[in-house]
Structure formats: structure tokens, C-alpha cells
C-alpha positions in Angstrom: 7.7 23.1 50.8 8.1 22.7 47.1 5.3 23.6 45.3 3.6 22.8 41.8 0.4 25.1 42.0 -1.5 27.6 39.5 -4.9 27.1 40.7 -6.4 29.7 37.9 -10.1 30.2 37.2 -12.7 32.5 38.4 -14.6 29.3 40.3 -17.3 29.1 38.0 -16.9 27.5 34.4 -19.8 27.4 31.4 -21.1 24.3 30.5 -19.3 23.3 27.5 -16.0 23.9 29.0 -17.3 21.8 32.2 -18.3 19.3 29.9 -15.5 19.4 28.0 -13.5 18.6 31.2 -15.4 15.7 32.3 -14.2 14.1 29.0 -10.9 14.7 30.1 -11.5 12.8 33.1 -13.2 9.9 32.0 -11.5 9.6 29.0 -7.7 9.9 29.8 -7.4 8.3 32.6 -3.4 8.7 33.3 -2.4 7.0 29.9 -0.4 7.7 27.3 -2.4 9.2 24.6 -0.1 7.4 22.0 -1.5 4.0 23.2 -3.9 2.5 20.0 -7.6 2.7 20.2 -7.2 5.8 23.0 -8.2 8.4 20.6 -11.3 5.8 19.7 -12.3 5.2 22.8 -11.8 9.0 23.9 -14.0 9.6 21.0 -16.8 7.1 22.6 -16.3 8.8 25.8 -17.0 12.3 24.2 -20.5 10.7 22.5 -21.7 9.4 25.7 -21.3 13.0 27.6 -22.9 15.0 25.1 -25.8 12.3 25.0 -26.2 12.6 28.8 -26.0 16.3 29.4 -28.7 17.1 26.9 -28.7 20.9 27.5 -25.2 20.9 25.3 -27.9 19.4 22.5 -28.0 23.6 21.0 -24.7 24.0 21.0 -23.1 24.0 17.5 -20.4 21.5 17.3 -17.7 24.2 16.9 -18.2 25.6 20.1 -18.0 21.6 21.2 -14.7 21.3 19.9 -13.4 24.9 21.0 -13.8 24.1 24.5 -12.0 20.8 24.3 -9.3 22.8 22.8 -9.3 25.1 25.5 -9.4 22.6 28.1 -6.1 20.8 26.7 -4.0 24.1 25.9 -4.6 24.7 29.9 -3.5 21.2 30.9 -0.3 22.0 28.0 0.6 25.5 29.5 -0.1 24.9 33.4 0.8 21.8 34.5 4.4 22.2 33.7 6.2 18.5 34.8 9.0 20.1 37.0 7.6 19.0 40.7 7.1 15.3 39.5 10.7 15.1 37.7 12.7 16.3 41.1 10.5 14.2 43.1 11.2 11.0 40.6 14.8 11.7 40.7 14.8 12.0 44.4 12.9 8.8 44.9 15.3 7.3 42.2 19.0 8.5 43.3 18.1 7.6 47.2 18.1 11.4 48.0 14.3 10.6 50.1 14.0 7.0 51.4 9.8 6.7 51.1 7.0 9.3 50.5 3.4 9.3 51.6 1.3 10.3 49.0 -2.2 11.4 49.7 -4.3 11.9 46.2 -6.8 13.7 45.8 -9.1 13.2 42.4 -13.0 13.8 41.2 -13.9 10.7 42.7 -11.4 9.4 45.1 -9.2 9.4 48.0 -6.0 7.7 47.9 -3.1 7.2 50.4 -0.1 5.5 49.1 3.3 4.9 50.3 6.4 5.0 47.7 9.8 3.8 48.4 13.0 5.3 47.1 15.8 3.0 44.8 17.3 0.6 47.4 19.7 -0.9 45.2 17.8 -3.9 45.6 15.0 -3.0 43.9 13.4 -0.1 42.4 11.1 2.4 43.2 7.7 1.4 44.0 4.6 2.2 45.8 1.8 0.2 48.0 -1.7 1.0 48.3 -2.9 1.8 52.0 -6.0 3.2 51.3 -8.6 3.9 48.7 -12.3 4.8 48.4 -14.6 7.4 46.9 -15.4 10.0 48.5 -18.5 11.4 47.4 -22.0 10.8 48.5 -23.0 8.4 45.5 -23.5 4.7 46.3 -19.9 2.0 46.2 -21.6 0.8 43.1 -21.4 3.7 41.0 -17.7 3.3 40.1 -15.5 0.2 39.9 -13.5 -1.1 42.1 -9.8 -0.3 42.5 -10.2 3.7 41.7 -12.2 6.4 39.7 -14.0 6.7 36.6 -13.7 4.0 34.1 -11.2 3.5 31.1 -12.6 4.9 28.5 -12.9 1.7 26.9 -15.0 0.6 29.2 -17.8 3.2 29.0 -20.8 2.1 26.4 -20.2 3.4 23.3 -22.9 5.3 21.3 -25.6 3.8 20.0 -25.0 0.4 21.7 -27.7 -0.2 24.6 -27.6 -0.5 28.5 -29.1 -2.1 30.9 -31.9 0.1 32.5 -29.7 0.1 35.8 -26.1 0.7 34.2 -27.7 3.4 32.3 -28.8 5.2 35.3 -25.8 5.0 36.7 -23.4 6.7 34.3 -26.0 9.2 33.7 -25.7 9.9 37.7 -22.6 9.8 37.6 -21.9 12.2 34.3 -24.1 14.6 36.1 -22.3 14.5 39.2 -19.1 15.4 37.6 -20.4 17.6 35.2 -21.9 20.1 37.6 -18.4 19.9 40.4 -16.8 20.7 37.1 -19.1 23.8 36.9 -18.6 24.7 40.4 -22.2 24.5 41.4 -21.4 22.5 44.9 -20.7 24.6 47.9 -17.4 24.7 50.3 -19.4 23.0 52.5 -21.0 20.6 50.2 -17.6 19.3 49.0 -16.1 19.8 52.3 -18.1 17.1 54.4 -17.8 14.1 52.9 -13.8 14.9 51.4 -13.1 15.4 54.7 -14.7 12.5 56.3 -13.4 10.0 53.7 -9.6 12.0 54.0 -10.0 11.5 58.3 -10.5 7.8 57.1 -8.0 7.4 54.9 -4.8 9.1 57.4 -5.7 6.7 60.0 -4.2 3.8 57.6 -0.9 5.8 58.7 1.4 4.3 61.2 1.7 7.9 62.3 0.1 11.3 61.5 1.3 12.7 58.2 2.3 16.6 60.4 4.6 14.4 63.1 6.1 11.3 61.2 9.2 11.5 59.8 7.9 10.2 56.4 7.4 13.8 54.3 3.9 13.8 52.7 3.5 14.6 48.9 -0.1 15.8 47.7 -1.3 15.5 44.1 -4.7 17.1 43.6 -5.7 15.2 40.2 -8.2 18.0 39.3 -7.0 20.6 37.9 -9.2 23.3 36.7 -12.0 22.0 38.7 -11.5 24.8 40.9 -14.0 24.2 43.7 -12.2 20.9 44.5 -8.7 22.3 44.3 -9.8 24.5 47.0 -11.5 22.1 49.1 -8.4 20.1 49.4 -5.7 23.3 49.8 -8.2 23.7 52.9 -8.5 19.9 54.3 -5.1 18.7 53.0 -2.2 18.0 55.2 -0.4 21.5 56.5 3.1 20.7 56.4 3.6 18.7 52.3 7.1 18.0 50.9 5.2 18.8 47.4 2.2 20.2 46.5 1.1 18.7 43.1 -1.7 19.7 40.5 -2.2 17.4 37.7 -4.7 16.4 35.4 -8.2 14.9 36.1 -8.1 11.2 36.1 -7.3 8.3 38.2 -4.5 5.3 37.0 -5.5 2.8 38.8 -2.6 0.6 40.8 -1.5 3.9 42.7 0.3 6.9 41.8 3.2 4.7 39.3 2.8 7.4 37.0 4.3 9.8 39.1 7.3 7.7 39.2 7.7 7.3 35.4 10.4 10.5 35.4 13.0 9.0 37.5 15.9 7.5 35.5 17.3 4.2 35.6 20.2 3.5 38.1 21.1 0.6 36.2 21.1 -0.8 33.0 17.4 -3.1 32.0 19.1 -6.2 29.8 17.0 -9.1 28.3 18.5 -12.7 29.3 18.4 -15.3 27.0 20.2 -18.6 26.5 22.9 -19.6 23.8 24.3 -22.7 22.4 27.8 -22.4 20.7 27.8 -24.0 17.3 30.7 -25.8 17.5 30.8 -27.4 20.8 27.0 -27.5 21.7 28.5 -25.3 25.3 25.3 -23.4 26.7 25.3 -19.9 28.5 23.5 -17.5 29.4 23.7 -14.0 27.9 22.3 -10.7 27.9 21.2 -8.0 25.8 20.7 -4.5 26.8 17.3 -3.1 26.4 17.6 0.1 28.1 20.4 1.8 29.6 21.5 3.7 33.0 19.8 7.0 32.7 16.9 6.2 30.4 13.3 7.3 31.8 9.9 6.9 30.5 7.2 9.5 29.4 5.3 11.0 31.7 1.3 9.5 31.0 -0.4 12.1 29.4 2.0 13.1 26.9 1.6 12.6 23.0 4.3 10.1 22.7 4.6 6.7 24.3 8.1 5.3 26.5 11.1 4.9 24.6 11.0 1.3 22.8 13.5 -1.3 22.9 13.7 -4.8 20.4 15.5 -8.1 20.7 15.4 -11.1 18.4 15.0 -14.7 19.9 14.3 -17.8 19.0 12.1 -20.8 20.3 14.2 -23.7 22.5 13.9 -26.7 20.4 11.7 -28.3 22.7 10.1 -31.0 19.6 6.5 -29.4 20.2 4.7 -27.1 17.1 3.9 -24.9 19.3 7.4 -24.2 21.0 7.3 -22.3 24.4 9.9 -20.0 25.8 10.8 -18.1 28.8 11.5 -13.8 28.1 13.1 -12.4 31.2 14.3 -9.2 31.3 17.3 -8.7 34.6 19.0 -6.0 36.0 22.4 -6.0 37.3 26.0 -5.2 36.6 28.1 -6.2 34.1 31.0 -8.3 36.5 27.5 -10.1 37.9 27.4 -13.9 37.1 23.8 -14.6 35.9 23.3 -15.9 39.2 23.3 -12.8 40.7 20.8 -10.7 38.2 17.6 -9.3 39.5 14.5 -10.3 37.1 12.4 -7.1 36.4 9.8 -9.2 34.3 9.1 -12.6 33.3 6.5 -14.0 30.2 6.2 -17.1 29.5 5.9 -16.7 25.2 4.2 -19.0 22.7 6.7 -18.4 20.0 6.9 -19.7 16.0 8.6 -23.4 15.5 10.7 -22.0 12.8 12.4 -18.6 12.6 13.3 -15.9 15.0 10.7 -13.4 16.1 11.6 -10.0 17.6 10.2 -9.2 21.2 9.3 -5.2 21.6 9.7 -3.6 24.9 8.3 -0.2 26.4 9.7 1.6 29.5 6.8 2.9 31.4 8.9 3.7 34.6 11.8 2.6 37.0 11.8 -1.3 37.4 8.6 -1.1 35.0 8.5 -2.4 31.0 5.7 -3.3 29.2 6.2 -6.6 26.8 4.7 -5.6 23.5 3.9 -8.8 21.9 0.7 -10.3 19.5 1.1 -14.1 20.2 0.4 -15.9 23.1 2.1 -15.0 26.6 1.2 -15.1 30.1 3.3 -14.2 33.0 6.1 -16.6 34.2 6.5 -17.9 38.0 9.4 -19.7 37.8 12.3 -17.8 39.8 15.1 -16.4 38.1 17.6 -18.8 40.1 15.5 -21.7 39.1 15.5 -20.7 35.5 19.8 -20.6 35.5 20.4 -23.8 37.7 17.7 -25.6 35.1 20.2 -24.9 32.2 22.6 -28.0 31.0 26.2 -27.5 30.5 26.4 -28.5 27.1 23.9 -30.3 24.2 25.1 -32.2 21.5 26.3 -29.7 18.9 24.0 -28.7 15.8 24.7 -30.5 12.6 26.7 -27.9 9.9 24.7 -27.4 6.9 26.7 -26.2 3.6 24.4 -24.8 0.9 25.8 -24.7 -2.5 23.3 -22.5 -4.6 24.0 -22.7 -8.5 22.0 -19.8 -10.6 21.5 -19.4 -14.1 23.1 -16.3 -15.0 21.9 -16.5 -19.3 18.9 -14.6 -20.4 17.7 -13.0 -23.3 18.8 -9.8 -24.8 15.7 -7.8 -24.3 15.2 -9.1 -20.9 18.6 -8.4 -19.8 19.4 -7.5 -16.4 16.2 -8.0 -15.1 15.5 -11.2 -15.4 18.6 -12.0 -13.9 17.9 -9.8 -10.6 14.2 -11.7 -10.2 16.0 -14.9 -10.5 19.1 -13.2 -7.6 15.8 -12.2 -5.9 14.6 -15.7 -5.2 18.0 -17.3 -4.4 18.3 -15.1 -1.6 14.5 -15.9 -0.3 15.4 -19.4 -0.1 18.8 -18.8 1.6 17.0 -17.2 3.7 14.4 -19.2 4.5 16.8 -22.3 5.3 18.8 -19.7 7.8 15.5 -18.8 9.5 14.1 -21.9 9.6 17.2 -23.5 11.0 17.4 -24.1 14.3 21.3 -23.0 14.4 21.5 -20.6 11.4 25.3 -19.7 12.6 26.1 -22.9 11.3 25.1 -22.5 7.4 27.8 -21.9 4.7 26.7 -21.0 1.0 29.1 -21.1 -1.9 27.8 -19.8 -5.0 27.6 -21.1 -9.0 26.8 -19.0 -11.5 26.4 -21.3 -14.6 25.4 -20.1 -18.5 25.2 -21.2 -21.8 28.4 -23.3 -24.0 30.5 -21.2 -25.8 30.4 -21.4 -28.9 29.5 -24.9 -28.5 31.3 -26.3 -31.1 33.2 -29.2 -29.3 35.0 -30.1 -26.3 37.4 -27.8 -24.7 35.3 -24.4 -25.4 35.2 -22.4 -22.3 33.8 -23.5 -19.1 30.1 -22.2 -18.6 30.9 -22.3 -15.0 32.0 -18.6 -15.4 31.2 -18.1 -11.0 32.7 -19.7 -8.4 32.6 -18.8 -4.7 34.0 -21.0 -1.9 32.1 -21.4 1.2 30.8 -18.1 3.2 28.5 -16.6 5.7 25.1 -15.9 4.5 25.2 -12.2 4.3 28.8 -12.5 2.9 27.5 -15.0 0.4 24.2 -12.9 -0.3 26.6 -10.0 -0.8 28.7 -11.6 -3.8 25.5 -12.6 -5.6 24.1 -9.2 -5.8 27.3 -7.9 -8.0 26.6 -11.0 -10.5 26.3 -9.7 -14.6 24.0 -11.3 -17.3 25.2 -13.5 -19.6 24.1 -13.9 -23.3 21.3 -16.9 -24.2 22.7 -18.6 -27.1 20.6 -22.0 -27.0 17.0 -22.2 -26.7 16.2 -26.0 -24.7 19.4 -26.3 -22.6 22.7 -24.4 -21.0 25.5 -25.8 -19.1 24.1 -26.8 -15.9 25.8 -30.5 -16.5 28.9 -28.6 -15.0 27.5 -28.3 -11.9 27.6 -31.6 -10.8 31.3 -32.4 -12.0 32.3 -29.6 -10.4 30.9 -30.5 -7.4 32.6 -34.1 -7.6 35.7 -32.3 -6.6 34.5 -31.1 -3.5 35.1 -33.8 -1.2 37.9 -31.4 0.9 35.7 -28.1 1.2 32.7 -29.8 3.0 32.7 -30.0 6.5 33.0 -33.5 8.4 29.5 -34.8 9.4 27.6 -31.7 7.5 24.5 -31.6 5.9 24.6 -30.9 2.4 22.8 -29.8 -0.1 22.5 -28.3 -3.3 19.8 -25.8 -4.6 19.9 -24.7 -8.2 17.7 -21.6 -9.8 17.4 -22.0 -13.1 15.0 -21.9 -16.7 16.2 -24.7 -19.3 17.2 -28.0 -18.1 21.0 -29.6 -18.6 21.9 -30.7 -22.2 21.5 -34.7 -22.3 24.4 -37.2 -22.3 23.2 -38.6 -25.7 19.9 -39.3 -27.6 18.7 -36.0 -27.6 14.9 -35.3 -27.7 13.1 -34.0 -31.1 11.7 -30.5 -31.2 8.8 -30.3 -33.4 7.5 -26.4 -34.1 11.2 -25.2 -34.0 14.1 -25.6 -36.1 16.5 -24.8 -33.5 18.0 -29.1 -32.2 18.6 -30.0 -29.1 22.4 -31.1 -28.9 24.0 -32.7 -26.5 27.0 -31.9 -24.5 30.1 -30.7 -26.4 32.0 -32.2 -23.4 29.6 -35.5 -23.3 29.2 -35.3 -19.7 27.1 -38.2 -17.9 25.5 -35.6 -15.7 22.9 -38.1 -14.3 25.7 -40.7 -13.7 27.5 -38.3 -11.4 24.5 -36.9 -9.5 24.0 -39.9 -8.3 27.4 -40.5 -7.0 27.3 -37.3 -5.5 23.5 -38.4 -3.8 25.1 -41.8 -3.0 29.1 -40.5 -1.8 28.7 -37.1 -0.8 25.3 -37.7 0.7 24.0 -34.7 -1.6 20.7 -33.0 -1.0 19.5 -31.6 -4.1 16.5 -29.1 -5.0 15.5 -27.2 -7.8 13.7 -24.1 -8.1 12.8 -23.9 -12.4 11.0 -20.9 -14.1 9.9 -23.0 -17.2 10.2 -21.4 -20.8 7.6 -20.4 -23.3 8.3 -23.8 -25.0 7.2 -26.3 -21.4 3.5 -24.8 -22.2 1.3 -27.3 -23.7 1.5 -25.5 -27.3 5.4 -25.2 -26.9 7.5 -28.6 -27.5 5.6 -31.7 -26.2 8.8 -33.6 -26.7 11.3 -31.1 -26.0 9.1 -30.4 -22.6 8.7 -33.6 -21.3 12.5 -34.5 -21.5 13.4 -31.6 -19.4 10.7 -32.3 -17.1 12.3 -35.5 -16.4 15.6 -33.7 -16.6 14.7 -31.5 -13.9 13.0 -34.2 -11.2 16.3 -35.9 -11.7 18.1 -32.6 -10.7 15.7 -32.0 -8.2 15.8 -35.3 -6.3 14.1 -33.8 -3.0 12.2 -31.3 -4.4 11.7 -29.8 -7.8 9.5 -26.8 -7.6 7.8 -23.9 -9.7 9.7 -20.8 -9.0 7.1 -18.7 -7.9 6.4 -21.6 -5.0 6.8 -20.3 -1.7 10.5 -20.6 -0.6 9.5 -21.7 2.9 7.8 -25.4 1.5 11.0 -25.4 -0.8 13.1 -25.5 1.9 11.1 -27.6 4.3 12.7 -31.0 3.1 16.3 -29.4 4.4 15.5 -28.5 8.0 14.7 -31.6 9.9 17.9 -32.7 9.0 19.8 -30.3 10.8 18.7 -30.8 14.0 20.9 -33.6 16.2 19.6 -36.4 18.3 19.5 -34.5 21.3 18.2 -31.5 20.3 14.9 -31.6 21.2 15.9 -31.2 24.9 16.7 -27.4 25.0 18.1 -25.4 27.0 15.5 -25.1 30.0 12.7 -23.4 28.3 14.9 -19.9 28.3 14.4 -18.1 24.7 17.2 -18.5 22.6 19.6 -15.7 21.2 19.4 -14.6 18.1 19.8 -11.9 15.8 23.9 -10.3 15.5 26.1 -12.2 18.2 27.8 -9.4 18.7 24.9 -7.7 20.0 25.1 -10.1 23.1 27.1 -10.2 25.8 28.4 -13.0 28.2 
């Protein structure tokens, strides 16, 4: 017989360390003390005892606090995890087929049955039998096993009921004094014994003669009177002898389990819709690999984590639902032929992917950690796969053509620059998130500054960057590396450019694209002709060296090129009531004609500037999706077919 004993203790404990150890029991309750709010509700669990047990009342609170110390340095030095992990590994690697497990705890009897890794599915265990074992009435715990999460236990100061108050205080005291040892052998004997005779008859055959090995776990240790009472009533014959901690996970003895490694890799499935063609497939992420295991409950640290991103299927609603299943199987599998692990159906955002966190609290076991809405799915796996269409009509390409003003002031320098970098790329981003199919955006960059000397035509170009179309983080990339350029004219710059250069365009966009045209800038474009008259400064406002009809060509571009154009302005000092009234309100009009679908203050967030873009790049049949599944997203390399 294996055996993970070191039953220590002279029999007899004082009463703070009793007390201390009925804390333990109700207050860790086979979790993992990393989980939020457990060191709260532990703390709850701690004030209800000491109000209960009022002879603690003249104890200072150091003492208090010493023999909770001393209690959880024994549980660190002499429960050492080596029994459970072999067992786990055996149940895991098919070494031992099924195990009867008969627990013993504070409260309860339980007899379980745990079967190994069939290569079917993983290790898992089935109630047979349950029920306390002490005198006390049913009523005095809950149903399903033990003392209460410590969540559930009033805190202090909030009232009771009369009756619910009697009944923890029974109940504290019960434990408190079988933590002291006050009960006899024969005390403790009778009625473990009569609930134990109860609980072996749910056997198909007695634990000494079947050929199913037994495994006890006595979940009491330091309560010495009860460790002995169940070395002297347990079964003789035990593949494993157990002590563990006080407490009682409900669902049956999983946490025992939570050491044995994966056979087989956990992946999350999720759908995905080629750009190009509109071809849908399903692929797969891995979450946790072959040989991962999770923490044994009662540690300090939680499971190991895994994330994923996804996205909502574009099924038209605001409040888009999708379908999270994480699969096990091999890599040559068809998606047929996965095994679902878990399913949630998810409330996800309309717009933008949202990333889906993952614990592993045992073989075959994860824990979805997710704040918005889910619920679990019923739909079967093969359900899910034959639901999916063979191909939607591809995503409508969107190229982005994002012109900046690179001039600033001398003393502002670099700075002002990088703010103005910084909001490009938030509205970039914001049309990639918001898109349905980011993969399809393209951005080519503009940097445009101020004439030259601007003494007639034929000075050099203020179009002093030009980028052809790239992938966003390729196109982000260039943009950071941009330089300042001189201000030279107070009310305008060379942002007529733009739009001739643009007229030229006609080969670079894609067929059947959306596109549109974002500018970041400060001053306005200089007019055609006519120029405006500024009143408080001496500096004019001249018109283009190059006389270019800027507003004649936008609108060719609007009407031709079917041009969506937006404009994100930081106005100058001189746009403020007590600047230029008449300077300011031609490049207020100069702007909204830039603008066309948007002209907005640049501190406005990028999201609403965006917002006019994104309808448009969804196709007729979009709004169908792909079967509910949640859609891929994040790197594509990171998924696989």
C-alpha cells in the first residue's frame, strides 16, 4: 500500500489553535487561495468563529494570528503532494483503469468512483454516495457536502435569522471542540462507522474483495481524534492512504485529479473566413499543451492561464452572440472528429475582438474566465461543424489613405508631431478593430508640410512622404520614424497636394474597395483664389503658388474614385473667437469641404470618427455568419487548419 501519512499531534490541541483550524475548514474549502475575494471571505469566516467561540474573547489578537500561522506552516511542511501526483499520473497515463475513493472529512462521508484516461475522454469521477456523518440534524449543512464556502457564511456584523444563527453557532461548536479532541473513540466511532457501513453498500462489491483498489483521503488533518477514528474503521487493504487538509470541494474528489497531465493537446475551435474568397473553415488554436497540469487547490497560485482573441459572427444583431468551444484531438483529425471539452455560448462586443482567458483546473477540466454575458452551450460539437456554410460572399477591401501634417513650430518641435502620429494610429486602429474583416485594410501614408519658399510655382513639392499601400502594423511602423518639418506660414500649408496626388491613384486601389481618406492636420489648404482677410495679423493669407483647384478635384475624386473623406483638425490659436473671425471661418469651411463625412475635433474619440467607415465594409451577405461559431482573430499565424 502506498502511503501519504504523518498523523502528528499529542491528541489534544488548545483552543486557539482548534479554533484556528476550524477557519481552515470553513474557510478553504479545496480552492485555490489565489481566486479573488477568498482572502475576503476567509477574513469573514475568521470574524464569525471568534464571535461564536466567546472564550477566545481574552486572547490578545497576536496569539490569534500566531496560531493561524502555525496551523498553515503544518499544512506547508506535512502534507507533502507526492501520493496525489503518482495517483493523478496513474489515473491519467491508463496505468489504473478506476479507483474507489472513500473520503473521509469533519462533516462527511463520501464514496466516489474515478476512472482512468480512456482515450475517449478524460479522467473523471461519479458520486455514489454522500452524507454527514455526525449526530447534528440534515439541516445543519447544505446539501451536496460539508461546511459552506466561505462566501456563504454571514459576515460580521450583518444579522441572522434567529434559526440560521443557531445553527452555525451549533455547528462552529461542534467543530471547534472535535478539533480540540474532546470527543471520545467511541463518541466519533459510532456514528463514522454507521454512516461509513452506509455508504460501502453503494459498492457493487466490497472494497477488501473487488478488483477495483480503494484510495482513502482523510480530509482532516491535524484533527487527530478523527484521523484515528478512520485509520481504525477505514478499509484494510487501500491502494493509498491520503491526509489532506480540512475541507470539502463539493462535486467529488476532482481536486485530487488536478496533478495528472494532459495526454493531449486542449485547442480552442473557432471559425474563419478567408478575405479573398469569402471560403470558411474551421481552425484551432492551442490553449494548453500535452503535459500541462493544473495546481493542486490549496496552493498560492492559480492553474496555468491561457488567452485567445475572437471576434463576434456578423450575425446583424447589437448584441452579437457567439459559440467558444474548446476540443481536444490530434493534429491529422478533421474537425469532425474533435472531442469538445467545454462549450459557452458568449455575449460578445459588435465591434472589435475581445480576448477569451482560460484556466486549467484539471484533466478534461478549464475554467472560462470571462466578465460579459455567457451561459453554457448545448448544441453538439458535430452539429456546430455541419451548420457551417462553405463559403460567404467575400468582405469588401477597404484602403485607408491617412495624410498627416508633419509642420510645427520650432519650440514645439517633435512633440507635437508625435501627439499628432499618436492619433493617426488610434484611428487606424479603430477602423481595423471595428472592421468586421480587418485583414482586408491597406494604409498608405502622406506626410504633407508647408510651401517652400513659396514664392511661385515649381518650388518643391510639400508632399515630402509617400508610402504605397501596406498592412497596418507595417504602415503604423513607417509613421513612427516620420521627422518635423519647419512651420513657415501661419493660416495654411500644402494640404491642396493631397488631393492631386491622389487623382493619380486610379491603378493602386483595389477593384470594388472601399475607400477612404483620413487627414490629421492644424491649418486648413491654401485657397484657389480670393483669399480671406486677416484682421489682428500682418501675416496674408496667399493662395497657392501652384493655383491648385483643390475643391474642384475633391470632388472628382468623391464623384470618380468614390472617395470617403474625414478629417481629424487640432485648430490654431487664431480659430478662437479672439483669433481671426475671417481668417477662422474660411478654414472652417475649408475643412467641412475636406471632411465631407466627417470633420472632427482631434481630441474626439477615434471610435465615432471612424463609425461613418464601417458599415460600408460589410457585403450583402454578411450578416449570415458563419453558424454562430466565434470568429478568429488576433495573428493568423497563430491558427492552425
Amino acid at each position: 500500500m502506498r502511503t501519504q501519512q504523518d498523523n502528528e499531534g499529542s491528541g489534544r490541541d488548545d483552543a486557539l489553535t482548534a479554533a484556528a483550524r476550524v477557519v481552515r475548514a470553513l474557510g478553504a474549502q479545496g480552492t485555490v487561495m489565489a481566486e479573488p475575494g477568498c482572502e475576503q471571505a476567509f477574513e469573514q469566516v475568521e470574524q464569525l468563529v471568534r464571535e461564536q467561540l466567546t472564550e477566545l474573547g481574552r486572547h490578545p489578537p497576536e496569539h490569534w494570528r500566531a496560531a493561524l500561522r502555525k496551523v498553515r506552516e503544518e499544512e506547508r511542511r506535512h502534507l507533502p503532494p507526492a501520493g496525489r501526483g503518482w495517483l493523478a499520473t496513474a489515473l491519467a497515463g491508463g496505468e489504473t483503469a478506476a479507483v474507489t475513493f472513500v473520503e473521509f472529512g469533519c462533516e462527511k462521508i463520501r464514496v466516489s468512483r474515478v476512472t482512468g484516461d480512456t482515450g475517449d475522454a478524460f479522467p473523471s469521477s461519479d458520486v455514489l454516495f454522500e452524507a454527514e456523518w455526525g449526530a447534528s440534524p440534515a439541516g445543519n449543512a447544505p446539501p451536496g457536502g460539508g461546511a459552506p464556502p466561505a462566501g456563504d457564511a454571514p459576515p460580521a456584523g450583518v444579522a441572522a435569522s434567529d434559526g440560521a444563527g443557531n445553527r452555525a453557532a451549533g455547528r462552529i461548536r461542534r467543530l471547534f471542540e472535535l478539533a480540540s479532541g474532546k470527543p471520545t473513540a467511541e463518541e466519533i466511532d459510532r456514528p463514522l462507522g454507521r454512516t461509513l457501513e452506509r455508504a460501502l453498500r453503494r459498492l457493487p462489491e466490497p472494497p477488501d474483495r473487488g478488483d477495483t483498489p480503494v484510495v482513502v483521503a482523510v480530509r482532516a488533518a491535524g484533527w487527530t481524534c478523527l484521523e484515528r477514528a478512520a485509520e481504525r474503521l477505514a478499509p484494510r487493504t487501500p491502494l493509498l492512504w491520503l491526509r489532506l487538509s480540512a475541507g470539502w470541494p463539493a462535486g467529488g474528489p476532482e481536486d485530487l485529479l488536478a496533478p495528472a497531465p494532459l495526454r493531449r493537446t486542449l485547442w480552442f475551435a473557432a471559425a474563419h473566413v478567408q478575405p479573398s474568397t469569402g471560403a470558411v473553415r474551421v481552425v484551432r488554436q492551442p490553449l494548453f499543451p500535452a503535459g500541462s497540469t493544473a495546481t493542486v487547490p490549496g496552493a498560492r497560485s492559480a492553474g496555468p492561464l491561457a488567452e485567445v482573441r475572437v471576434r463576434a459572427p456578423s450575425d446583424g444583431g447589437e448584441e452579437p452572440r457567439a459559440c467558444a468551444v474548446v476540443v481536444t484531438g490530434a493534429v491529422e483529425d478533421a474537425p469532425a472528429d474533435w472531442h469538445p471539452v467545454r462549450a459557452d455560448r458568449l455575449l460578445l462586443p459588435a465591434a472589435g475582438p475581445v480576448t477569451l482567458r482560460y484556466r486549467l483546473d484539471g484533466p478534461g477540466r478549464v475554467r472560462l474566465l470571462y466578465d460579459g454575458g455567457h451561459r453554457p452551450e448545448s448544441t453538439a460539437w458535430s452539429t456546430l461543424v455541419d451548420r457551417l456554410p462553405r463559403r460567404l460572399a467575400p468582405p469588401v477591401p477597404l484602403d485607408l489613405v491617412l495624410a498627416v501634417e508633419t509642420a510645427v513650430r520650432r519650440r514645439q518641435g517633435a512633440a507635437q508631431l508625435a501627439t499628432r502620429v499618436r492619433r493617426a494610429k488610434a484611428v487606424v486602429e479603430a477602423v481595423r478593430d471595428g472592421s468586421r474583416h480587418p485583414e482586408s485594410l491597406r494604409v498608405a501614408l502622406i506626410g504633407y508640410r508647408d510651401h517652400l519658399p513659396l514664392a511661385g510655382p515649381g518650388d518643391p513639392s510639400p508632399l515630402h512622404y509617400r508610402t504605397g499601400f501596406h498592412p497596418v502594423t507595417a504602415a503604423l511602423r513607417i509613421l513612427d520614424e516620420w521627422e518635423p518639418s519647419p512651420l513657415h506660414h501661419d493660416f495654411a500649408t500644402g494640404l491642396e497636394h493631397v488631393p492631386y496626388e491622389l487623382h493619380s491613384w486610379q491603378d493602386r486601389w483595389r477593384p470594388g474597395s472601399l475607400r477612404g481618406l483620413i487627414v490629421v492636420g492644424s491649418r486648413p489648404p491654401h485657397p484657389h483664389s480670393r483669399p480671406p482677410q486677416a484682421v489682428r495679423r500682418r501675416a496674408p493669407v496667399r493662395v497657392c503658388p501652384d493655383r491648385l483647384d483643390w475643391v474642384a478635384t475633391l470632388t472628382r475624386l468623391r464623384h470618380e474614385q468614390r472617395l470617403h473623406c474625414l478629417a481629424l483638425v487640432d485648430e490654431p490659436d487664431w480659430m478662437d473667437d479672439d483669433g481671426e473671425p475671417l481668417v477662422a471661418r474660411w478654414a472652417r469651411q475649408a475643412w467641412a469641404q475636406i471632411g465631407g463625412q466627417g470633420c472632427f475635433d482631434a481630441h474626439e474619440d477615434p471610435r465615432r470618427v471612424v463609425a461613418g467607415l464601417l458599415p460600408d465594409t460589410r457585403s450583402g451577405t454578411d450578416d449570415t455568419g458563419p453558424s454562430g461559431l466565434a470568429l478568429a482573430a488576433g495573428r493568423p499565424e497563430s491558427w492552425l487548419p
